[in-house]
C-alpha positions in Angstrom: 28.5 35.0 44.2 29.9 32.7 41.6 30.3 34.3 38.0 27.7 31.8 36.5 24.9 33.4 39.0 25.6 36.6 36.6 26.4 35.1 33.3 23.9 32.2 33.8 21.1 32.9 36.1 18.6 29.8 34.7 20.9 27.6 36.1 18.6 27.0 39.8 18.5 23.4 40.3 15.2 23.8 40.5 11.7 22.5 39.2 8.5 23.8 40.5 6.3 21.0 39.3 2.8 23.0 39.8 4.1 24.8 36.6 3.8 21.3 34.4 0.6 20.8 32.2 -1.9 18.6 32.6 -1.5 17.4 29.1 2.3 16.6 29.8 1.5 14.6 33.1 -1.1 12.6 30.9 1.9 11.7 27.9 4.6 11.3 30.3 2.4 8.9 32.1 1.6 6.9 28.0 5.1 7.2 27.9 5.3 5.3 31.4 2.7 3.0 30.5 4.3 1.7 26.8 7.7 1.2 28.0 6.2 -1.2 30.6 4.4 -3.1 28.2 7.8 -3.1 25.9 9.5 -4.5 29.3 7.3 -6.9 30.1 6.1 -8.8 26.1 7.7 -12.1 25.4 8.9 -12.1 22.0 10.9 -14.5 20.1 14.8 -14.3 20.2 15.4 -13.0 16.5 12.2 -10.5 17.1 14.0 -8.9 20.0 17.7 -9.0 18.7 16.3 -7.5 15.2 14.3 -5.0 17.8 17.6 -4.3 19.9 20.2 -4.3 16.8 17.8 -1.6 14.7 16.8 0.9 18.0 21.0 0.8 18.8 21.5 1.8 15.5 18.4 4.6 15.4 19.7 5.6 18.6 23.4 5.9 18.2 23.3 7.1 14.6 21.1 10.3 16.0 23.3 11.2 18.5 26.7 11.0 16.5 24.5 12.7 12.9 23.6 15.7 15.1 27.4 16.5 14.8 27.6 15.6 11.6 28.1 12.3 11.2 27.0 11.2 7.6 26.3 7.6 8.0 23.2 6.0 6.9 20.8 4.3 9.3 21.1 1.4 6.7 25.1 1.7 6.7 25.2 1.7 11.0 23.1 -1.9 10.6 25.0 -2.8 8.3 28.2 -1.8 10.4 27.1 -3.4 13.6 26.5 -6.6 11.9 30.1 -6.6 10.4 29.4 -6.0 6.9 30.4 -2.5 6.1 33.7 -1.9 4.2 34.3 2.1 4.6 37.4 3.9 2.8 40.0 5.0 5.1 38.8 8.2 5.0 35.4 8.0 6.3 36.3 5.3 8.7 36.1 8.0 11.3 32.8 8.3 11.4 32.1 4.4 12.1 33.9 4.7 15.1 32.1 7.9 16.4 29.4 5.3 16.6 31.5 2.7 18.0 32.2 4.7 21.0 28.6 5.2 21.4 27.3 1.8 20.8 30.3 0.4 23.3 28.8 2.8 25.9 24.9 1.7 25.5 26.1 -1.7 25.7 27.9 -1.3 28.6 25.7 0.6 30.5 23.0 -2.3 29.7 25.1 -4.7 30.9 25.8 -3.1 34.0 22.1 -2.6 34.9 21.3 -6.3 33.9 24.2 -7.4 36.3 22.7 -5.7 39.2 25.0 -2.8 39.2 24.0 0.8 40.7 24.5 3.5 38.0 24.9 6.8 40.3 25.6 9.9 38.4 28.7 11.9 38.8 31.0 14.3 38.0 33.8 11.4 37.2 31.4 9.0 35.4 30.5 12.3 33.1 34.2 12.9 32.0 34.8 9.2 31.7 31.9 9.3 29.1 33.2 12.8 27.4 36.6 10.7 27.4 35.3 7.6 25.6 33.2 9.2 23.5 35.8 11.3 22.0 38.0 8.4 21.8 40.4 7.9 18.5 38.3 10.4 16.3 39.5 13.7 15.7 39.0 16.9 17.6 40.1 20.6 17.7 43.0 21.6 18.9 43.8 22.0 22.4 40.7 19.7 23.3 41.9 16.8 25.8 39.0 14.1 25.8 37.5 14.0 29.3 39.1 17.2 30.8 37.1 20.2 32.1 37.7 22.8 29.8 39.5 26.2 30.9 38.2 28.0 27.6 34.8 29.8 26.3 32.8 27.2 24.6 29.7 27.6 22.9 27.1 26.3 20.2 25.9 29.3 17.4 24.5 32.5 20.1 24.9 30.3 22.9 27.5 30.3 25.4 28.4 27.6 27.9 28.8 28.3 31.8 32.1 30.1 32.6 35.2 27.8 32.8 36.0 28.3 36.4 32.3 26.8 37.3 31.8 23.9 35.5 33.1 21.3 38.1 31.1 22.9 40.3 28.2 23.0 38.4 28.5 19.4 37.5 28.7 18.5 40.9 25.3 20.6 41.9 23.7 18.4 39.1 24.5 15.1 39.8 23.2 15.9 43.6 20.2 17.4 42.2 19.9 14.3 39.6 19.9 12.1 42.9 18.2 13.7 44.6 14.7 12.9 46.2 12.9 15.9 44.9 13.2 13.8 41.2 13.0 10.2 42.6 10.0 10.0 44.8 9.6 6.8 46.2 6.1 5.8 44.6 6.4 3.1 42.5 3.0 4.4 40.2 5.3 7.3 39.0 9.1 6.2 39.3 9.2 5.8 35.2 7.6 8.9 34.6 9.4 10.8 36.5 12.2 9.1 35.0 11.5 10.5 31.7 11.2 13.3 33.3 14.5 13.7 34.9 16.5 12.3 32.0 15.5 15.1 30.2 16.7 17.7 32.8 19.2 16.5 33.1 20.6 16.2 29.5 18.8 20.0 29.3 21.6 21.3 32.0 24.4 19.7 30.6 23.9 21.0 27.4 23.4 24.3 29.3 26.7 23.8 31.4 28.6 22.9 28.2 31.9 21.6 30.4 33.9 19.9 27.5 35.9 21.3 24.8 33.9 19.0 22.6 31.3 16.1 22.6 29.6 18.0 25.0 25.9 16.8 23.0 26.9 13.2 22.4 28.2 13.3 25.8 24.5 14.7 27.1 22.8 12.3 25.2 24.6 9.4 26.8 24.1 10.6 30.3 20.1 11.0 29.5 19.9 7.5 27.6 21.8 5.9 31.3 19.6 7.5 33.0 16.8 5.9 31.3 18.1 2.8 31.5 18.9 2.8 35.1 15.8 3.7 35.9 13.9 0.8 33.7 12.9 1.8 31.1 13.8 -0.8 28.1 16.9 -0.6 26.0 15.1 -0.1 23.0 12.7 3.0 24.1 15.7 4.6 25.9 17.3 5.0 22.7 14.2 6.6 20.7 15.1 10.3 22.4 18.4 10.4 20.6 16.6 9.0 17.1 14.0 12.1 17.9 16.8 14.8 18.5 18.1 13.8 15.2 14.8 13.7 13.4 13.9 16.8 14.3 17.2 18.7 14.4 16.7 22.5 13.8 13.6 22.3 16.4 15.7 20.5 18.9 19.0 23.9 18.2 15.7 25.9 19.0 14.3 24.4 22.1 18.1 24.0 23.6 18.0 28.2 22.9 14.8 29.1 23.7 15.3 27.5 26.8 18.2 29.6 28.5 16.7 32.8 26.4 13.5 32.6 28.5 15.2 32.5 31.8 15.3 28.9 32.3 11.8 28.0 31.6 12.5 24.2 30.8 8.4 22.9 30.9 9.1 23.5 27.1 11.7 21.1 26.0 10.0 18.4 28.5 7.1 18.6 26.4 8.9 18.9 22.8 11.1 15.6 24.3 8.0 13.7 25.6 6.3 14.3 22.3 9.4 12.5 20.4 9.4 9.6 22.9 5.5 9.1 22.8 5.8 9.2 18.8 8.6 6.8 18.7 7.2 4.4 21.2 4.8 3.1 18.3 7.4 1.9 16.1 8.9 -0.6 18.6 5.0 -1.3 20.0 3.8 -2.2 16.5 6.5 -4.7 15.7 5.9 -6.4 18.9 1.8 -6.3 18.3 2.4 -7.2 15.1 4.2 -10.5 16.2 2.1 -11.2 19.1 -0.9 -11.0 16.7 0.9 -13.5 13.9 1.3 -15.8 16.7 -2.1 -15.8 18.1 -3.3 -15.9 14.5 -1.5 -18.6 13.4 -2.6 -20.7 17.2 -6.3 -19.6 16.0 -5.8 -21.3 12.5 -4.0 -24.9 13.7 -6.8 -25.2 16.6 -10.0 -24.3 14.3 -12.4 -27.0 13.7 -11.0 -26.8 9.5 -8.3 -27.9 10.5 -8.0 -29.4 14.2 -7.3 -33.4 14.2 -7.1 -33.1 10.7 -3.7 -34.3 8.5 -5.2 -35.0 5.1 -3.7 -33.4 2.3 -6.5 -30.9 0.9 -6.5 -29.9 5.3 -2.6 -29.3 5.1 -2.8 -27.3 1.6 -5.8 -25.1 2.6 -3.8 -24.2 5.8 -1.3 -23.6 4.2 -2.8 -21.0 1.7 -4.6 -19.7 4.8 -1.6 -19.2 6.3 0.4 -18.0 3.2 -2.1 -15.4 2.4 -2.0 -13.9 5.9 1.7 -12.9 5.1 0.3 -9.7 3.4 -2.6 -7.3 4.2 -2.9 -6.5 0.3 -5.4 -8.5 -1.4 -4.1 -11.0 -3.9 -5.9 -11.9 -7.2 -7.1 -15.6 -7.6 -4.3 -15.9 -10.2 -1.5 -14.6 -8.5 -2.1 -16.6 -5.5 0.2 -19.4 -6.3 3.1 -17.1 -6.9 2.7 -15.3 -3.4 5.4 -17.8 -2.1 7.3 -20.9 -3.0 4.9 -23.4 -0.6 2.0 -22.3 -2.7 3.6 -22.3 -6.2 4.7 -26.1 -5.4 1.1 -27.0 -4.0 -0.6 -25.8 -6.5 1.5 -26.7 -9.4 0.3 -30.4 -9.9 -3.2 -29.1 -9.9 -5.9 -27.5 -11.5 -7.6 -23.9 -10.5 -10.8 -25.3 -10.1 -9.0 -26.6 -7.3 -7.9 -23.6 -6.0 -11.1 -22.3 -6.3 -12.7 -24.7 -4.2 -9.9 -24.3 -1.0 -10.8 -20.3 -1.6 -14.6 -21.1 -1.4 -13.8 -23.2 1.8 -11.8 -20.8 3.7 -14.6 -18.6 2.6 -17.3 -20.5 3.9 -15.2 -20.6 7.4 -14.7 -16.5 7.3 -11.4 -17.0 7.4 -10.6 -15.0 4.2 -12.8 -12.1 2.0 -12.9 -12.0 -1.6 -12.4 -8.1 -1.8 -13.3 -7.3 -5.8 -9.5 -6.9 -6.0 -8.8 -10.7 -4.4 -8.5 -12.7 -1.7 -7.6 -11.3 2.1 -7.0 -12.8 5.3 -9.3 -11.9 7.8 -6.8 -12.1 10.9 -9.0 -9.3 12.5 -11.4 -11.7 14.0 -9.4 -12.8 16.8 -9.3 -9.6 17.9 -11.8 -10.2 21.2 -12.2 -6.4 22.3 -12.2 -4.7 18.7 -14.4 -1.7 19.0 -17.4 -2.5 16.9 -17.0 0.7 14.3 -13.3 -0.1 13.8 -12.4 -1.0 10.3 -10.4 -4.0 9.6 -7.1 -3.4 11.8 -5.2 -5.5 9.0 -6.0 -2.9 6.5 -5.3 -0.2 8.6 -1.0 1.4 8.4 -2.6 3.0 12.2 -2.7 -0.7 13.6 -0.5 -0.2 16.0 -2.2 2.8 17.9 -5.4 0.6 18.6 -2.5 -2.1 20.5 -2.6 -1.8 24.4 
């Protein structure tokens, strides 16, 4: 018997898969479901670098602010795109996330270039190693070495010394193994999800390195994503959720071992994070799609279609200008909404104005709310329940996307 078997009898490698939920199959499946549609959207290139740059940031900001980084989310944008001056003695902290960022970038590329991504003990110290590079540590702590110490996080205590190379080894079989990577193609992200989580859950539980042991878990849970499909940007929202909800994510790491390994609790506290956070990146890319679909509708509507007089291109124009915003704007302060519309309708009068207004009216292509004039970008929406409210108005847009 090893000494972990006495000191740490949750750890079983095991996962009876009866015990999960119903309700937990059904999210993990959503989950499953909205990372394929994140995979599979065409977006423009600035949409999906300003998608890629802000998620890397989210992401790599959570996992080094657990630990105490004290960066902003607006200062780690600001650092990736090379315009953040920090006094020497906070530099530090930019390259906690420089080591983290180099990491998600490289395991990206890997998987894009075709490259297996197999979990193992070496591949686990190289990450320890790399994420502890040139920042400080305690004393004693050698980046990427096994430690021969008692380490632990508040009451908890990590696996004893002797057993973590051994324990590291049982999980990366386990991690590979088929009993978490059936072979049916309906589940294979699901059960992604699913095994990303263990496995982060374990290592925290093992606890091998003298330190980084939670960035270093992170990392290995955000490559396992990755390698399994799911899209750089999602795979970076459990990290972003960790961080969000930090004293809930100490007590589910706890309350795990304390209840003898039960881990069908931190699954479901993780896939709630995930599910949540997959709307952020799913309304952006709705919200796109729909501007570009919207703006297709206007330029082939019979207002407009064929037509290349001036009064056609202005009214388009204040169509289009006023679908910039879902606030209603006043008659008067339409010609300050943006530069094209202060310089159209400088040279002429607001019975003018009035008139393209009435028009676009007349074509329900705009409402004249009491408050002023909207957009109504809602009626291109084929398959819009008919009690919905107008989606434009609505801040819960996004939930109503497929």
């Amino acid at each position: 018997m090893r000494t972990y078997e006495k000191t740490h009898p949750w750890l079983t490698f095991r996962l009876d898969l009866r015990r999960v939920p119903a309700h937990l199959w059904v999210r993990l499946g959503e989950c499953q479901s909205k990372c394929q549609h994140i995979s599979n959207v065409p977006l423009k290139v600035a949409t999906a670098s300003r998608l890629y740059q802000l998620f890397l940031a989210k992401g790599s900001l959570g996992s080094a602010a657990i630990e105490g980084n004290t960066l902003t989310e607006e200062e780690v944008v600001r650092h990736l795109e090379g315009r953040l001056a920090l006094p020497p003695s906070r530099e530090y902290l930019a390259r906690e996330v420089d080591n983290i960022v180099s990491l998600c970038q490289e395991v990206t590329d890997q998987i894009a270039g075709g490259q297996a991504l197999v979990l193992s003990r070496w591949r686990i110290q190289d990450i320890n190693r790399r994420i502890l590079k040139d920042i400080p540590v305690e004393p004693g702590v050698i980046p990427g070495e096994i430690r021969k110490t008692t380490v632990g996080v508040a009451r908890y205590r990590g696996a004893p010394a002797e057993d973590c190379e051994h324990l590291l080894d049982r999980l990366c079989s386990w991690i590979e193994s088929p009993e978490l990577n059936p072979k049916d193609e309906d589940v294979r992200l699901a059960f992604a999800i699913l095994k990303a989580i263990i496995a982060h859950l374990y290592f925290e539980w093992i606890h091998p390195f003298g330190d980084g042991n939670g960035r270093t878990g992170r990392m290995i849970e955000f490559s396992l994503l990755v390698a399994s499909g799911v899209p750089a940007p999602a795979a970076h929202l459990m990290s972003n959720h960790y961080n969000l909800t930090r004293d809930e994510y100490d007590r589910q790491l706890d309350a795990a071992s304390r209840s003898g390994g039960d881990v069908i609790p931190f699954i479901d506290y993780a896939v709630r994070g995930l599910l949540d956070g997959l709307r952020e990146p799913l309304h952006m890319i709705w919200q796109q799609q729909w501007d570009i679909a919207w703006r297709d509708f206007l330029y082939e509507h019979s207002a407009f279609r064929d037509k290349d007089s001036e009064v056609a291109r202005r009214q388009r124009a204040l169509i289009l200008d006023l679908s910039t915003t879902e606030k209603a704007t006043p008659m008067k302060a339409i010609p300050e909404l943006t530069p094209r519309l202060s310089r159209l309708y400088a040279t002429v009068s607001e019975r003018t104005l009035s008139r393209d207004l009435a028009v676009l009216e007349r074509e329900k292509l705009i409402e004249n709310t009491g408050a002023g004039y909207r957009a109504r970008k809602e009626v291109i929406l084929a398959f819009r329940p008919p009690t919905a409210g107008a989606l434009s108005r609505t801040s819960g847009a996004a939930d109503d996307a497929p």
